[in-house]
N, CA and C atoms of all chains as a GROMACS GRO file, in nm:
protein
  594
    1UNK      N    1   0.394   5.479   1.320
    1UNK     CA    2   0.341   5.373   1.406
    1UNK      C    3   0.454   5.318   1.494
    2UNK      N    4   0.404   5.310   1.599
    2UNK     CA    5   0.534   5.253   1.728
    2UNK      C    6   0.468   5.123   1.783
    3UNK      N    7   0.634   5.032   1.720
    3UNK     CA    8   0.566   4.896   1.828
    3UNK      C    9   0.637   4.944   1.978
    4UNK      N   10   0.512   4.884   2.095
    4UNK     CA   11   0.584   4.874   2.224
    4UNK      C   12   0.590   4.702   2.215
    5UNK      N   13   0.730   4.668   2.300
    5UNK     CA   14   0.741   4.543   2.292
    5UNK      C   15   0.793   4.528   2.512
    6UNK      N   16   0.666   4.465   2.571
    6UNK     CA   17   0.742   4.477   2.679
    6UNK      C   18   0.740   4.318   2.739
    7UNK      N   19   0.896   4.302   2.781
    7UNK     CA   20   0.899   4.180   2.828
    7UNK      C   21   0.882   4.144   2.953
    8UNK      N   22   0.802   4.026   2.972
    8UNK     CA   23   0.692   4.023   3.109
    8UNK      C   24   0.772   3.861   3.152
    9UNK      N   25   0.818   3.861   3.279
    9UNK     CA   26   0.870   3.706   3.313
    9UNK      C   27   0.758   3.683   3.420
   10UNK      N   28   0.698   3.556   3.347
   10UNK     CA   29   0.555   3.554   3.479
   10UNK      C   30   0.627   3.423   3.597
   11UNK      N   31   0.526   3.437   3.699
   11UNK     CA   32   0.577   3.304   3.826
   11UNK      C   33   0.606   3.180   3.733
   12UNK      N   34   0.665   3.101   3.799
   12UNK     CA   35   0.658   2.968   3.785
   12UNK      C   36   0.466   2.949   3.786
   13UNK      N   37   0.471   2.858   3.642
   13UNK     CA   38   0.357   2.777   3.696
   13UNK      C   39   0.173   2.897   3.647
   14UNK      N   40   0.228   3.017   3.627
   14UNK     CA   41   0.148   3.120   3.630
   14UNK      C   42   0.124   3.140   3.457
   15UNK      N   43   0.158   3.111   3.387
   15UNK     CA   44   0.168   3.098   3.254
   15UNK      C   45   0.002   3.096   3.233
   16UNK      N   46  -0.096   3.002   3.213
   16UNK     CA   47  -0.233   2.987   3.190
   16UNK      C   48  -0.285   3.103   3.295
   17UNK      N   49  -0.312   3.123   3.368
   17UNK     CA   50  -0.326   3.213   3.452
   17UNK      C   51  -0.285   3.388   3.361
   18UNK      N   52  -0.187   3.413   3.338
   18UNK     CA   53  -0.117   3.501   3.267
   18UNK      C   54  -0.174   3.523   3.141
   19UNK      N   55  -0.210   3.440   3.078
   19UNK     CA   56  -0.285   3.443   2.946
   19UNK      C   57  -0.391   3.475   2.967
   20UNK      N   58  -0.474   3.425   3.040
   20UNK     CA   59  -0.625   3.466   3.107
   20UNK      C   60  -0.647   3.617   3.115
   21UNK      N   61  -0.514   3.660   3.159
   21UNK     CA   62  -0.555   3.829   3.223
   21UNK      C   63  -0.517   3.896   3.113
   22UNK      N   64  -0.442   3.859   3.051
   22UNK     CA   65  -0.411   3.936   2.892
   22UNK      C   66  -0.538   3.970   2.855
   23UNK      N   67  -0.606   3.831   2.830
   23UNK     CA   68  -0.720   3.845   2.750
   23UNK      C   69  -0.808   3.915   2.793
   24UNK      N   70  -0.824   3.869   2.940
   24UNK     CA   71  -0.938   3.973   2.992
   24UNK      C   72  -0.873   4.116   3.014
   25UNK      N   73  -0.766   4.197   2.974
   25UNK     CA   74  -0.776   4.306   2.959
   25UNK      C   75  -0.760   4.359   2.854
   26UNK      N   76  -0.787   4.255   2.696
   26UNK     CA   77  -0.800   4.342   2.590
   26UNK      C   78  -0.872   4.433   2.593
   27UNK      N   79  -1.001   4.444   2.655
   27UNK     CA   80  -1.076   4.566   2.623
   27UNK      C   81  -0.974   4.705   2.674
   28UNK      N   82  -0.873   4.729   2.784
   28UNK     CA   83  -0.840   4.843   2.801
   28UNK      C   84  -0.778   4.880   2.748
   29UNK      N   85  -0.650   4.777   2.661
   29UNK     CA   86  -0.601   4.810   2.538
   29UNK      C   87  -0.684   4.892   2.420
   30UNK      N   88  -0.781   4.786   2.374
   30UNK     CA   89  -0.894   4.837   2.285
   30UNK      C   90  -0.952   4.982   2.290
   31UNK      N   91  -0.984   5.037   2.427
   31UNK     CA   92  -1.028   5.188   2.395
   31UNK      C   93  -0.939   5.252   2.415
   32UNK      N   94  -0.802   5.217   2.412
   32UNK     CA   95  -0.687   5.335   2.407
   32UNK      C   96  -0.693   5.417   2.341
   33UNK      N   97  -0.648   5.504   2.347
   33UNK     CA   98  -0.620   5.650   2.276
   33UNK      C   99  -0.487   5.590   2.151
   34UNK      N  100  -0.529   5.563   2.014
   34UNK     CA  101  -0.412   5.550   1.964
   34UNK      C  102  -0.384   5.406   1.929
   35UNK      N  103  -0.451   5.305   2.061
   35UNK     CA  104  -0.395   5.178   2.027
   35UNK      C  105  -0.444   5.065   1.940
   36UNK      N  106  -0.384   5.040   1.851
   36UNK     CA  107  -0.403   4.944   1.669
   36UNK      C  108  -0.409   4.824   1.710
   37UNK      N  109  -0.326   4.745   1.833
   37UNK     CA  110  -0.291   4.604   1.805
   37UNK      C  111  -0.262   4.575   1.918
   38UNK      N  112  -0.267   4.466   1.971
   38UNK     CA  113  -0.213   4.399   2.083
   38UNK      C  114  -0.239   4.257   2.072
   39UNK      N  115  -0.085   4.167   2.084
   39UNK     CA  116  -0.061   4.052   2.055
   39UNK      C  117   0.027   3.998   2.180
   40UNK      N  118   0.011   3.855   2.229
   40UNK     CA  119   0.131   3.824   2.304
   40UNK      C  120   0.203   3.712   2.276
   41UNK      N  121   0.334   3.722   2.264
   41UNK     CA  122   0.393   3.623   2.240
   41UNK      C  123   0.515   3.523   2.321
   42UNK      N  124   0.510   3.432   2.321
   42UNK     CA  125   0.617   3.350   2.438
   42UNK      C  126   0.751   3.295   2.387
   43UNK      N  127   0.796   3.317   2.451
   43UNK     CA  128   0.949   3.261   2.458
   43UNK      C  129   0.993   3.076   2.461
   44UNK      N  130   1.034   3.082   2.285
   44UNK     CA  131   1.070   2.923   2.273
   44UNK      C  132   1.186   2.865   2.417
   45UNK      N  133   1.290   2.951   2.428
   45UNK     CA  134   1.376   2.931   2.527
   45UNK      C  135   1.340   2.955   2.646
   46UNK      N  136   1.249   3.038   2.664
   46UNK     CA  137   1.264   3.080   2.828
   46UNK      C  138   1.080   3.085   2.858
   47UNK      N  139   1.031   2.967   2.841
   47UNK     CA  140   0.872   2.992   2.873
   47UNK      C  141   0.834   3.065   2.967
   48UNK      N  142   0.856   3.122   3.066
   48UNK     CA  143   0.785   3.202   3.154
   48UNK      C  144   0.800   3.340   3.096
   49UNK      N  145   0.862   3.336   2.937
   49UNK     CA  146   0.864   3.489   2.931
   49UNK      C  147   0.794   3.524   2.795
   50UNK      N  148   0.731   3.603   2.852
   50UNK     CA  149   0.637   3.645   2.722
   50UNK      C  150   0.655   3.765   2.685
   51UNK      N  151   0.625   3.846   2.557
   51UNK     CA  152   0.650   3.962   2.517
   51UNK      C  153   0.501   4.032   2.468
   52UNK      N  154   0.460   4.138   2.501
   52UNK     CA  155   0.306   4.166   2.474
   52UNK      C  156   0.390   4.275   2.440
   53UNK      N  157   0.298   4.269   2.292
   53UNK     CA  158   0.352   4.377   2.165
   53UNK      C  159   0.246   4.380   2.118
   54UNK      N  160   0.228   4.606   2.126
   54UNK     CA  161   0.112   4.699   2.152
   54UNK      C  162   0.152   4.794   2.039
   55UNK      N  163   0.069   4.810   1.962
   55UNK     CA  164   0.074   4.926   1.841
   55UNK      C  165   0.061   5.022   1.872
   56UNK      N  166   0.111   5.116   1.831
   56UNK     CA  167   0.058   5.295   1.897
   56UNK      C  168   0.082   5.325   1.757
   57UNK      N  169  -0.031   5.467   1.793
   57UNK     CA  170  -0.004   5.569   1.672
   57UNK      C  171   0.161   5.629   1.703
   58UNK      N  172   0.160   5.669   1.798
   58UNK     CA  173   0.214   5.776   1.870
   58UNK      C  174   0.325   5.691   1.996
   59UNK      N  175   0.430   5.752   2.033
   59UNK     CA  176   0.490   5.692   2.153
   59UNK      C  177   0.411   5.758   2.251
   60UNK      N  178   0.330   5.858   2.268
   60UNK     CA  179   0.295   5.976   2.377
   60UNK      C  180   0.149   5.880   2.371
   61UNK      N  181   0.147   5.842   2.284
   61UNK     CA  182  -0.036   5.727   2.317
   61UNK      C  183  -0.028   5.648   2.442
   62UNK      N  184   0.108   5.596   2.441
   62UNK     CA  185   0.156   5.474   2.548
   62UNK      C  186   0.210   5.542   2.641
   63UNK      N  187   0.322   5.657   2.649
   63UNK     CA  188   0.412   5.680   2.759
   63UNK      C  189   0.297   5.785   2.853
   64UNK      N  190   0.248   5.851   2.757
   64UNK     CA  191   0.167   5.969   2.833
   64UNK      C  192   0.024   5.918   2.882
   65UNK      N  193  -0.051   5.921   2.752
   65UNK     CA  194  -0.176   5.911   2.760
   65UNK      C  195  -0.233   5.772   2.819
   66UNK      N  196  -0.184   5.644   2.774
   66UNK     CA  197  -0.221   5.508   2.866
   66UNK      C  198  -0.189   5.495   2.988
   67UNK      N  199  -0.060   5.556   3.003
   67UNK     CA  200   0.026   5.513   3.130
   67UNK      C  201  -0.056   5.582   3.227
   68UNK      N  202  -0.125   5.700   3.207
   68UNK     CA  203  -0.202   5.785   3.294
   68UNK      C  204  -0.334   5.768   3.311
   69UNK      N  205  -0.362   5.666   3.227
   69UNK     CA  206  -0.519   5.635   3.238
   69UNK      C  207  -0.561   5.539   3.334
   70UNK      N  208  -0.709   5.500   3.358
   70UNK     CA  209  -0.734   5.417   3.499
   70UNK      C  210  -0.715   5.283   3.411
   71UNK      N  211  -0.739   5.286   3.260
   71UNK     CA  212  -0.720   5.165   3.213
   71UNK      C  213  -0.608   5.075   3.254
   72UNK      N  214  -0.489   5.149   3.262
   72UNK     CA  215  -0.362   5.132   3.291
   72UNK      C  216  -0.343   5.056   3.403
   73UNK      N  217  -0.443   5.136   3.515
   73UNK     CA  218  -0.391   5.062   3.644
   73UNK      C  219  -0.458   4.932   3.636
   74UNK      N  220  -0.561   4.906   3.520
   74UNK     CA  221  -0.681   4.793   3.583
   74UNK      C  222  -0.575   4.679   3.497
   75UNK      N  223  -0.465   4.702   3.395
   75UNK     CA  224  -0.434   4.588   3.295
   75UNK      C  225  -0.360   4.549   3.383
   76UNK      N  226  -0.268   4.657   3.483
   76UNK     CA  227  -0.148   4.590   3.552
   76UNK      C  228  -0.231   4.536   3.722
   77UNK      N  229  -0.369   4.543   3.770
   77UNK     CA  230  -0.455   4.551   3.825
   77UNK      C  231  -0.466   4.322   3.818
   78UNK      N  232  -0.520   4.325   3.673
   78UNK     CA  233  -0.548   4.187   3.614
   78UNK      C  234  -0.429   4.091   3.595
   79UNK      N  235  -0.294   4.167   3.532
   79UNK     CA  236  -0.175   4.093   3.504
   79UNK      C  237  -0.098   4.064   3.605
   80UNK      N  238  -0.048   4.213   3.672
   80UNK     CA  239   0.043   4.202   3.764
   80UNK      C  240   0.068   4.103   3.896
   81UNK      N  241  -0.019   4.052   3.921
   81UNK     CA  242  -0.034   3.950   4.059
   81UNK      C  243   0.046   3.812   3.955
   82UNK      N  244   0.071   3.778   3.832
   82UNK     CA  245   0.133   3.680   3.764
   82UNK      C  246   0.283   3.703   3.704
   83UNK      N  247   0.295   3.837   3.775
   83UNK     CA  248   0.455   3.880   3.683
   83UNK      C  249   0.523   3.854   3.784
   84UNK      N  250   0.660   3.771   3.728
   84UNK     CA  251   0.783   3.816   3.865
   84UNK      C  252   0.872   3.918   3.860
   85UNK      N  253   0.846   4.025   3.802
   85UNK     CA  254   0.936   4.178   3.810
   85UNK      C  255   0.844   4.252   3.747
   86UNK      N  256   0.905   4.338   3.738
   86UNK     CA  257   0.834   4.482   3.687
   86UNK      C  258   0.895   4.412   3.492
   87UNK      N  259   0.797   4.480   3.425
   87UNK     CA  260   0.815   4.454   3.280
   87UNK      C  261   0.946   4.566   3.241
   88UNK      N  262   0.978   4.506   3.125
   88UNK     CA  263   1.066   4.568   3.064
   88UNK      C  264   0.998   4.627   2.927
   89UNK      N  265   1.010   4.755   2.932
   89UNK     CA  266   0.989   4.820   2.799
   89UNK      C  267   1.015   4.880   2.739
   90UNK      N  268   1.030   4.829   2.546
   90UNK     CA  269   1.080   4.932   2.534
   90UNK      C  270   1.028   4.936   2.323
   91UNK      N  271   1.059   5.071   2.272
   91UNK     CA  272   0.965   5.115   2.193
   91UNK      C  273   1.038   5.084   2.036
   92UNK      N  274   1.002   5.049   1.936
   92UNK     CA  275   1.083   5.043   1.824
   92UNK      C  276   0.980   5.134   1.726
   93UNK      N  277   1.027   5.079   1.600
   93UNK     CA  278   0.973   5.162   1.478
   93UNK      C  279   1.020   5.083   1.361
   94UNK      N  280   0.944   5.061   1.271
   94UNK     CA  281   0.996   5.030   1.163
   94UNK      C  282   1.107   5.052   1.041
   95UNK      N  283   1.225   4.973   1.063
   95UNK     CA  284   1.309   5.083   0.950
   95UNK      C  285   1.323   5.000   0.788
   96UNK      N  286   1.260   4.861   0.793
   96UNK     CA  287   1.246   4.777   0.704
   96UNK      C  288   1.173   4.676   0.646
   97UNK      N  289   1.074   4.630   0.542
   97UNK     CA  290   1.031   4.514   0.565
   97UNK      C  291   1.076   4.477   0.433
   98UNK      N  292   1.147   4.384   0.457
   98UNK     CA  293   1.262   4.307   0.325
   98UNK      C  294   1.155   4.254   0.234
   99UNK      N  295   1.040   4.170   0.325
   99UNK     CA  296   0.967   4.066   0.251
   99UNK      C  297   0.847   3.988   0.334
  100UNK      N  298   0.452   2.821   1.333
  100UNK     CA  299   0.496   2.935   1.266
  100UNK      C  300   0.598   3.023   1.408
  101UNK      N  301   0.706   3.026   1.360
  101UNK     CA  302   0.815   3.097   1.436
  101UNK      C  303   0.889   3.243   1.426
  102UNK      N  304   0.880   3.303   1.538
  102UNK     CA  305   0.961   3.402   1.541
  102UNK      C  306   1.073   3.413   1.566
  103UNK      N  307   1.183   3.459   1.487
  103UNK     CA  308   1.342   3.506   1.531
  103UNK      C  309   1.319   3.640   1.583
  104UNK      N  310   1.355   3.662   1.675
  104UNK     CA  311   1.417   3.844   1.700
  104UNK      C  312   1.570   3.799   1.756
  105UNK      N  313   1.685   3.887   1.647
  105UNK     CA  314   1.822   3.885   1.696
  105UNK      C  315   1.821   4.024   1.738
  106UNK      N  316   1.825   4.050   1.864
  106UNK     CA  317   1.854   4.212   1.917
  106UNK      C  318   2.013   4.263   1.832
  107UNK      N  319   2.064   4.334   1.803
  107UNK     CA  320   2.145   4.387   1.720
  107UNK      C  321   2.207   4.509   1.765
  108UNK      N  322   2.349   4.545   1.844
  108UNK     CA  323   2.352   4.657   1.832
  108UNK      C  324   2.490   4.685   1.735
  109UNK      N  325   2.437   4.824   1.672
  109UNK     CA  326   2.550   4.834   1.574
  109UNK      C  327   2.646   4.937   1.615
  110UNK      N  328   2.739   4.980   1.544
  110UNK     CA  329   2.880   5.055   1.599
  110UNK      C  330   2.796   5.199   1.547
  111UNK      N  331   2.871   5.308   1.657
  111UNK     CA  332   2.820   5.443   1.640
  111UNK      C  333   2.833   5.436   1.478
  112UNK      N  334   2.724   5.556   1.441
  112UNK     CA  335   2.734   5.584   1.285
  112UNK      C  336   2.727   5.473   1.179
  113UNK      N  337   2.711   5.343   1.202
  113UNK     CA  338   2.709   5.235   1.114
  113UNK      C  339   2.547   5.190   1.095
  114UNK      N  340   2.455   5.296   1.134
  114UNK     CA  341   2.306   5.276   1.106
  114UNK      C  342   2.304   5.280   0.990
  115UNK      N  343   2.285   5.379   0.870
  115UNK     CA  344   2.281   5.353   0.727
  115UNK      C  345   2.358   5.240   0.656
  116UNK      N  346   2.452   5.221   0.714
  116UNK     CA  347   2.541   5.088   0.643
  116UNK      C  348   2.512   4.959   0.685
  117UNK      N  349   2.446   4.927   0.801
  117UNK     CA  350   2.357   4.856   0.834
  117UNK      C  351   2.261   4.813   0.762
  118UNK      N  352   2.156   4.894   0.764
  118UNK     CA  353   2.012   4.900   0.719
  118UNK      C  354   2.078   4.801   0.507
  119UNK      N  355   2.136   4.897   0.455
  119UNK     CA  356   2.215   4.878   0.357
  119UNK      C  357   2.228   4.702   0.366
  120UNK      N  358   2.302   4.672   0.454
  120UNK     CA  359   2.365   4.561   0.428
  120UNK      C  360   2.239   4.425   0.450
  121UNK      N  361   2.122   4.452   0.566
  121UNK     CA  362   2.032   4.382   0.558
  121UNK      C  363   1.946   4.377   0.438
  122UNK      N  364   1.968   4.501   0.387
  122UNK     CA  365   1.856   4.511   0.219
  122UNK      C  366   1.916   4.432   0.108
  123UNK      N  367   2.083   4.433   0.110
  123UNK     CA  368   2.195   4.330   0.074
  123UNK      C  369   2.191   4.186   0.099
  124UNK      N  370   2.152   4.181   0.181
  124UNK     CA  371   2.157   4.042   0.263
  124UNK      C  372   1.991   3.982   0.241
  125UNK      N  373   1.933   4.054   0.213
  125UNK     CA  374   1.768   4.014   0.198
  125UNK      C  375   1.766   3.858   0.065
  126UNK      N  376   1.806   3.845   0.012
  126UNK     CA  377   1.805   3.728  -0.086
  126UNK      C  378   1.839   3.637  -0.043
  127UNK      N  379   1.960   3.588   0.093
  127UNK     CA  380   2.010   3.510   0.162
  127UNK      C  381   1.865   3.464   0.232
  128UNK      N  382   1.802   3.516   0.318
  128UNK     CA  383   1.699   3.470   0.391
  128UNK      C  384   1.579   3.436   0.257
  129UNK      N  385   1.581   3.522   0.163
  129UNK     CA  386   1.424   3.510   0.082
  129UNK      C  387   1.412   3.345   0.034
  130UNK      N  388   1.556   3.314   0.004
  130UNK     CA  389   1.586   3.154  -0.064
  130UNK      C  390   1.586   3.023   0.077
  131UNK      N  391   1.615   3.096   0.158
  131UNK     CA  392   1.648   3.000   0.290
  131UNK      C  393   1.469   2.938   0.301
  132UNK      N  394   1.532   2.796   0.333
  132UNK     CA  395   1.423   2.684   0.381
  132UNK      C  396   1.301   2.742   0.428
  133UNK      N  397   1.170   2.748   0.475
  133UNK     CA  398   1.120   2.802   0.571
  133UNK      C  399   1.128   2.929   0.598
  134UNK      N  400   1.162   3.027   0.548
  134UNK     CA  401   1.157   3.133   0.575
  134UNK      C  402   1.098   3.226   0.534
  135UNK      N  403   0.999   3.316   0.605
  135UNK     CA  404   0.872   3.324   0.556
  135UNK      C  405   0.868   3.513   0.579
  136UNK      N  406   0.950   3.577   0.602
  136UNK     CA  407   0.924   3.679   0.620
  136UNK      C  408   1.031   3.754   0.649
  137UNK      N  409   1.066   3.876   0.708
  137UNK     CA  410   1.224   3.926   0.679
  137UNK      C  411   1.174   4.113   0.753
  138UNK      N  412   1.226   4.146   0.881
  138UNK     CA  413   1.191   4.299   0.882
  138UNK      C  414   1.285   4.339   0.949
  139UNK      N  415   1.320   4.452   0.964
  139UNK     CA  416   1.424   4.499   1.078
  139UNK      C  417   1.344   4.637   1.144
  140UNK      N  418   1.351   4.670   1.242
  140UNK     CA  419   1.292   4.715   1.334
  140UNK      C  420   1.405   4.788   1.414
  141UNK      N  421   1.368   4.920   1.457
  141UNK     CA  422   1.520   5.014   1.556
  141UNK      C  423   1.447   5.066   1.674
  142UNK      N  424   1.521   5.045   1.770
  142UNK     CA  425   1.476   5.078   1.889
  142UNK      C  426   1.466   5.221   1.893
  143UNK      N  427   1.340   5.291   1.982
  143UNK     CA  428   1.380   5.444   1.956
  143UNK      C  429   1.462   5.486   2.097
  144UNK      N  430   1.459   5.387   2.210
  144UNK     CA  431   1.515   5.446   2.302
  144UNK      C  432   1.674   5.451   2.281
  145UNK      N  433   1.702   5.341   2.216
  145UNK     CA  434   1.914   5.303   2.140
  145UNK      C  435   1.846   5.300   2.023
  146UNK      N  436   1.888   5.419   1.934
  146UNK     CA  437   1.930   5.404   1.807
  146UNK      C  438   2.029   5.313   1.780
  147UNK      N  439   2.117   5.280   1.879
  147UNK     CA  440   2.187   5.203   1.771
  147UNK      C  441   2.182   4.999   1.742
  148UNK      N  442   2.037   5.051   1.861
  148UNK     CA  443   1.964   4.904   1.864
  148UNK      C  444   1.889   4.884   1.748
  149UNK      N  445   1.905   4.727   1.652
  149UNK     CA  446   1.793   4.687   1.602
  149UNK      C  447   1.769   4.553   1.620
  150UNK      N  448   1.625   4.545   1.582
  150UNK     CA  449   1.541   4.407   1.593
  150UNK      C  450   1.578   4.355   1.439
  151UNK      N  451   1.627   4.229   1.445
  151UNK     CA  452   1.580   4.189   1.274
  151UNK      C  453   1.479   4.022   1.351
  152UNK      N  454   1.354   4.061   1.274
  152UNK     CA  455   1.258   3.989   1.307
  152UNK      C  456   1.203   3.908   1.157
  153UNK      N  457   1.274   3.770   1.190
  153UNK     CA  458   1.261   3.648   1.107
  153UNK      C  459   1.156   3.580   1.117
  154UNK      N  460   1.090   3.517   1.016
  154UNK     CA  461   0.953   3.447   1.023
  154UNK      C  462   1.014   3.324   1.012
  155UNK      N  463   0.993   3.188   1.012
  155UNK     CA  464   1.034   3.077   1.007
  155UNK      C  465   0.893   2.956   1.032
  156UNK      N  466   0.891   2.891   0.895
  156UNK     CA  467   0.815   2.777   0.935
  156UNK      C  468   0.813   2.719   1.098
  157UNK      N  469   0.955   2.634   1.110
  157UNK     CA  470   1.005   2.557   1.193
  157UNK      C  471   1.095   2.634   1.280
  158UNK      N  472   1.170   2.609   1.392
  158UNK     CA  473   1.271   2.618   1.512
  158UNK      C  474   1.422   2.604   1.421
  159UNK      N  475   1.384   2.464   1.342
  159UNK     CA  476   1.508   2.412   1.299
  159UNK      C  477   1.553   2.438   1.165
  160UNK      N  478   1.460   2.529   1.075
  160UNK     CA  479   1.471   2.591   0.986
  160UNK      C  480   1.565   2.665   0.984
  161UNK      N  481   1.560   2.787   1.110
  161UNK     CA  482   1.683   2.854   1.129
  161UNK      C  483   1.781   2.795   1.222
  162UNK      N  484   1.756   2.736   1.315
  162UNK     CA  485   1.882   2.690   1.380
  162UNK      C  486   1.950   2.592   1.339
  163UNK      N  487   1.928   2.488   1.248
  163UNK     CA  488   2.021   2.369   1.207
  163UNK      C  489   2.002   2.428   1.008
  164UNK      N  490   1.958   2.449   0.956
  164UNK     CA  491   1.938   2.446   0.801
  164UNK      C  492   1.978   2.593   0.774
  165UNK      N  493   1.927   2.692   0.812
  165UNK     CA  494   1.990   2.838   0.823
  165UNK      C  495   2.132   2.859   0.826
  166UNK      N  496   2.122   2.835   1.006
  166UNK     CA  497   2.273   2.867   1.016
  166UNK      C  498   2.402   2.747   0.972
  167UNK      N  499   2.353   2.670   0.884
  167UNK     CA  500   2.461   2.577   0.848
  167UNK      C  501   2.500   2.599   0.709
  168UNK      N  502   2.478   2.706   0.650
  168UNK     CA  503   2.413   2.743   0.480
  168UNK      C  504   2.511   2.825   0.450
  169UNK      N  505   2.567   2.792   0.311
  169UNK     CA  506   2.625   2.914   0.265
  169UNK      C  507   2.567   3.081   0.249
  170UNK      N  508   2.440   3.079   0.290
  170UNK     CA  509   2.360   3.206   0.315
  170UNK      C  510   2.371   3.307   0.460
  171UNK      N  511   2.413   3.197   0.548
  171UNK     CA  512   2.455   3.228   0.667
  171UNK      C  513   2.554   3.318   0.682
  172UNK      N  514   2.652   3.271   0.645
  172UNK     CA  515   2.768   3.274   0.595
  172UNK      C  516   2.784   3.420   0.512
  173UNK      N  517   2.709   3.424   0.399
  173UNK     CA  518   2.701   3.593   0.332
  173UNK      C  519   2.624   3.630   0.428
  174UNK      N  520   2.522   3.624   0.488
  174UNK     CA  521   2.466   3.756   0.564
  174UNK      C  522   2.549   3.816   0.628
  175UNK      N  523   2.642   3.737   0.774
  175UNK     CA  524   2.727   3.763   0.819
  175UNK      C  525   2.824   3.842   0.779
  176UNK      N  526   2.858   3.804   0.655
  176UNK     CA  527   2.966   3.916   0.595
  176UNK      C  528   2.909   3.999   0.586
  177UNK      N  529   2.808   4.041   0.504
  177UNK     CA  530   2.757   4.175   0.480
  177UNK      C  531   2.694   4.275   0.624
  178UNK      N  532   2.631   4.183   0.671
  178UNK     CA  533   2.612   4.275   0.806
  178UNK      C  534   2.734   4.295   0.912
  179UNK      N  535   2.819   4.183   0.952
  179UNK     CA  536   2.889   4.151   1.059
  179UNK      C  537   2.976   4.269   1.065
  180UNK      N  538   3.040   4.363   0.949
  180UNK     CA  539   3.123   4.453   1.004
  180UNK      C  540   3.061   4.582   1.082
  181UNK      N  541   2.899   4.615   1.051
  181UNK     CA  542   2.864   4.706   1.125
  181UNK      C  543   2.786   4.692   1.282
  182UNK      N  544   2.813   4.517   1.294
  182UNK     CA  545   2.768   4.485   1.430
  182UNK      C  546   2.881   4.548   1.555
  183UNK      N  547   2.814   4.601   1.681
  183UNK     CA  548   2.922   4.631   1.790
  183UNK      C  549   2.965   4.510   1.855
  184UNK      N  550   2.847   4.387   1.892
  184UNK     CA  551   2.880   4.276   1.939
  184UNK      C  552   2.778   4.158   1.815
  185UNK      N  553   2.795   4.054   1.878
  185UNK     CA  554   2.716   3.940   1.798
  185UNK      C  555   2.578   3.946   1.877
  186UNK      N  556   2.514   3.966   1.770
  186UNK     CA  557   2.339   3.921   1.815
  186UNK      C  558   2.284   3.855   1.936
  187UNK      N  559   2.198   3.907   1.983
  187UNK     CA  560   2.163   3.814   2.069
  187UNK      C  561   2.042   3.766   2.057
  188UNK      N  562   2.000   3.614   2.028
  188UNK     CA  563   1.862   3.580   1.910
  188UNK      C  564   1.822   3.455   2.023
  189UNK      N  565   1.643   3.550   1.981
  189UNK     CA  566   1.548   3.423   2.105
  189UNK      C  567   1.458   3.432   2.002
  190UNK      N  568   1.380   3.306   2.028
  190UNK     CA  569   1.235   3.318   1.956
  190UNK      C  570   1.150   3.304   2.018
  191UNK      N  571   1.036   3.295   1.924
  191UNK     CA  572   0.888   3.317   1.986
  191UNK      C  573   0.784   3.285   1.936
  192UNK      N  574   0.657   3.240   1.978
  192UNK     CA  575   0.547   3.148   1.948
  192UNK      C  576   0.462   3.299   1.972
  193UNK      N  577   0.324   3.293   1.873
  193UNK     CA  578   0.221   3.323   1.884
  193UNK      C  579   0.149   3.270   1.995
  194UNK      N  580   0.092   3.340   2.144
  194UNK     CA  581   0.033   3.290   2.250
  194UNK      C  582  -0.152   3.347   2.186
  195UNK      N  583  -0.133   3.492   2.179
  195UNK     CA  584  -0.239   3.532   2.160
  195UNK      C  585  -0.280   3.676   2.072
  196UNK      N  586  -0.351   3.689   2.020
  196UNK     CA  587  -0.376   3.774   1.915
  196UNK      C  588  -0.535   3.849   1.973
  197UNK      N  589  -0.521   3.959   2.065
  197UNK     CA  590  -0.591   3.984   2.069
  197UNK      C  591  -0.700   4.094   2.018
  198UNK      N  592  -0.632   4.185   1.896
  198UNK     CA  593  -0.742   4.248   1.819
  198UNK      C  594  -0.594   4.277   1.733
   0.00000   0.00000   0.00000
């Protein structure tokens, strides 16, 4: 299982707005090929920045198969008019859970 | 309910002695105030990146009661020799949970 963790710095002021389109594009998350989870979370220090962290079976669920789908264009379609850069992403894996 | 992520990168070849030293270091956080959870996470794009992702009641759990602790203090030892630089640690709020 691969978390994607990508960090999104939205406008000034675009924050409620930003949350809105998350939500309204769970569904393209939802019929992904692969995809378990999708959560977003914000930044105690730096509020305009949020991190939307996406479960995959697979890294090729996200790099290949989403990235190429029309779903793809419609999430960044709904979000993107609230981001101020291009997201940052990038993929981990589990190597521990202490507790 | 709070998230720590300290991004982490460690010195070439010091991944197993790493991992080691957080499984070492796991009793320091299990006893700490507020602290509710414990994982480490590796980037797949830098191996020699990891996430250690802290649960925390409070903000101030880990930033004033944590890091003022003789627990602090041993983690550091046990991890700090296989760090390349010192952590770099933000947190994070639950915005949204969408499946």
């Amino acid at each position: 299982m691969i978390l994607e963790i990508a960090t999104i710095e939205v406008k000034d002021g675009a924050s409620a707005d930003f949350e809105a389109a998350v939500r309204a594009a769970t569904p393209c998350f939802q019929r992904a090929r692969g995809c378990k989870g999708l959560a977003l979370r914000r930044s105690v220090e730096q509020p305009n920045r949020y991190f939307l962290v996406v479960t995959w079976e697979t890294l090729e669920d996200h790099t290949v198969h989403f990235r190429n789908s029309p779903d793809f264009q419609e999430w960044r379609q709904l979000a993107g008019p609230f981001m101020a850069a291009p997201p940052s992403v990038e993929h981990n894996t589990l190597a521990l859970t202490a507790f």
